[in-house]
C-alpha positions, 0 to 999 in steps of 0.5 A: 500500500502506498501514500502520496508523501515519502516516509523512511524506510523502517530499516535503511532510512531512504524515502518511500511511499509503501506501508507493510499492508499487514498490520497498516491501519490496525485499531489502537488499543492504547493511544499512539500505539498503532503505528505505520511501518514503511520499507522501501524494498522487499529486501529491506522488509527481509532484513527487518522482520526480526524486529518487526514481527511481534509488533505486525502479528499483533497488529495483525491480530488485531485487523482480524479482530476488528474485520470479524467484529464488522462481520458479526455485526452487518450479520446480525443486522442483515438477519434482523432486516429480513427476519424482523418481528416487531410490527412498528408503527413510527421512528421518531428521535426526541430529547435524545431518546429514539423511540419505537412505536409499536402495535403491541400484540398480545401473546394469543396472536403469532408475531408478524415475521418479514422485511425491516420497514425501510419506509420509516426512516432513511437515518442509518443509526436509527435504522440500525438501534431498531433492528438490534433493540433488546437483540444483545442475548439472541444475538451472542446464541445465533452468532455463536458459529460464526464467531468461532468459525471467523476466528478458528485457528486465533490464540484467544480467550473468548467470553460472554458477559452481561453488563449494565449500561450505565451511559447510553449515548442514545438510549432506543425505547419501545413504545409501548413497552417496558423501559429496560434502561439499565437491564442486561446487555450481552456482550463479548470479552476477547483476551489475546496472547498479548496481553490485550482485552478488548469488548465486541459488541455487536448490538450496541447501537442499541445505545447509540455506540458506533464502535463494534470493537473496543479495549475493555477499559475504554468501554468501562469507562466511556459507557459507565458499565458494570458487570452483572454476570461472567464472564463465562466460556463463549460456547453459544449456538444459534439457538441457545437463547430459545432452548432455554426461553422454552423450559420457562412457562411465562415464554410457552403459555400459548400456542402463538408463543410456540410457533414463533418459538418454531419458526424462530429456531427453524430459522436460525438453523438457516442462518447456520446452515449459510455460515457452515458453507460460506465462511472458510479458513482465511476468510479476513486475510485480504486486502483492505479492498479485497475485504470490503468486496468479499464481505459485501458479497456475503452480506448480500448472499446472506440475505438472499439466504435468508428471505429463503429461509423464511419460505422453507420455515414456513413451508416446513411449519405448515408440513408438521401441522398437518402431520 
């Protein structure tokens, strides 16, 4: 990769413009400490790996941890946009809140299940904080797979943990509904050999945050958090949520219930389904450019896969009925 303006070569001094494109543009976990590495020569780049190569594996390391971060997220947004199950009636932002208004159905009747209502809003971040509000569990179960298969073969400790935000930046309300202002947020808890413990959070745009990938402390702090529960061995599967949502009565007391419960698990099979066949090993080892084109591709065909899922669920459904 290279700039418009010369910079020295890491190993002999002579002006240059290529960067070493494996650890350029890695998140910083302190301030300052990612830096841009130049050489003028693949010569040079030779002969000064031995002082390099623990600095680019980490920031390596960390670009794979960011990209499967963005991942996770545009997955579970692209679920949530085709599989979506809230009937709103109104996106509207006031006083620093983003309120959801909703026909509140009862539990007597089945949920309607189908694409977001793109109508309502053309705000990305309001788009978003809809699609994932109160998602946080049901998304640590259904991308549990992708997870692991994203950073299968990484040295990492992966851990799940419920926190409470003490500082939503933009706070989303369903309306009606209960104000879980303070309930339980699920994120995950990443160790690496280095020493590094960063958060993912998928589902924080809930509360106005941007950022997918952040050091633990920062996290801490900036959002005033504080752990409810765990952290705990990120062993989640795409429907650990709801096979434990089904041994609770208050979740199964109607024959609605259980078919959204059905379809819902039917489903996210689906979703496991695309991941099992679609995501392989080096799957976020390419260029900047390289990666922004594969990942649009996936996210595209993920939703392709899923409107097809719908159907097949549903076809599925109708079959055991009658049976």
């Amino acid at each position: 990769m290279a700039l418009e303006s010369p910079a020295e070569c890491a190993n002999c001094g002579t002006g240059t413009k290529t960067m070493c494109s494996r650890c350029s543009h890695a998140p910083e976990y302190q301030s300052g400490d990612s830096r841009v590495v130049f050489y003028c020569s693949r010569e040079c780049r030779v002969m000064d790996w031995p002082n390099h190569k623990d600095y680019c594996k980490n920031m390596q390391q960390r670009k794979i941890l960011l990209r499967a971060s963005q991942v996770l997220k545009a997955a579970m947004l692209a679920y949530r946009e085709i599989v979506y199950d809230i009937d709103l009636t109104k996106i509207e932002y006031r006083d620093a809140v983003l309120y959801l208004h909703q026909n509140q159905r009862p539990v007597s009747s089945q949920s309607k299940r189908g694409p977001f209502p793109n109508h309502m809003t053309d705000n990305i971040e309001h788009k978003e904080a809809a699609l994932i509000k109160s998602q946080s569990t049901a998304a640590i179960a259904l991308l549990g797979p992708l997870t692991r298969r994203l950073l299968r073969g990484v040295p990492l400790k992966i851990e799940s943990m419920v926190v409470n935000i003490g500082k939503p930046r933009v706070p989303t309300r369903l309306v009606p509904g209960p104000d879980l202002h303070g309930g339980p947020h699920t994120v995950l808890k990443i160790g690496t050999e280095s020493n590094e413990t960063w958060i993912i959070d998928t589902t924080g745009c809930q509360y106005g945050f941007r950022d997918v990938f952040i050091p633990f402390g920062k996290y801490f702090l900036d959002n005033k958090c504080r752990i409810l529960n765990g952290p705990r061995i990120y062993d989640a599967y795409e429907t650990n949520d709801l096979d434990y949502l089904s041994t609770l009565h208050v979740f199964n007391k109607t024959k609605a219930q259980r078919q959204d419960m059905r379809l819902e698990r039917l489903t996210r099979h689906h979703f496991a389904v695309f991941v099992y066949l679609s995501v392989h090993d080096n799957f976020l080892v390419e260029s900047d450019a390289d990666y922004k084109r594969k990942i649009g591709h996936f996210i595209n065909e993920l939703k392709t896969h899923m409107v097809d899922s719908i159907r097949k669920a549903g076809d599925d459904f109708e079959d055991s009925e009658e049976d």
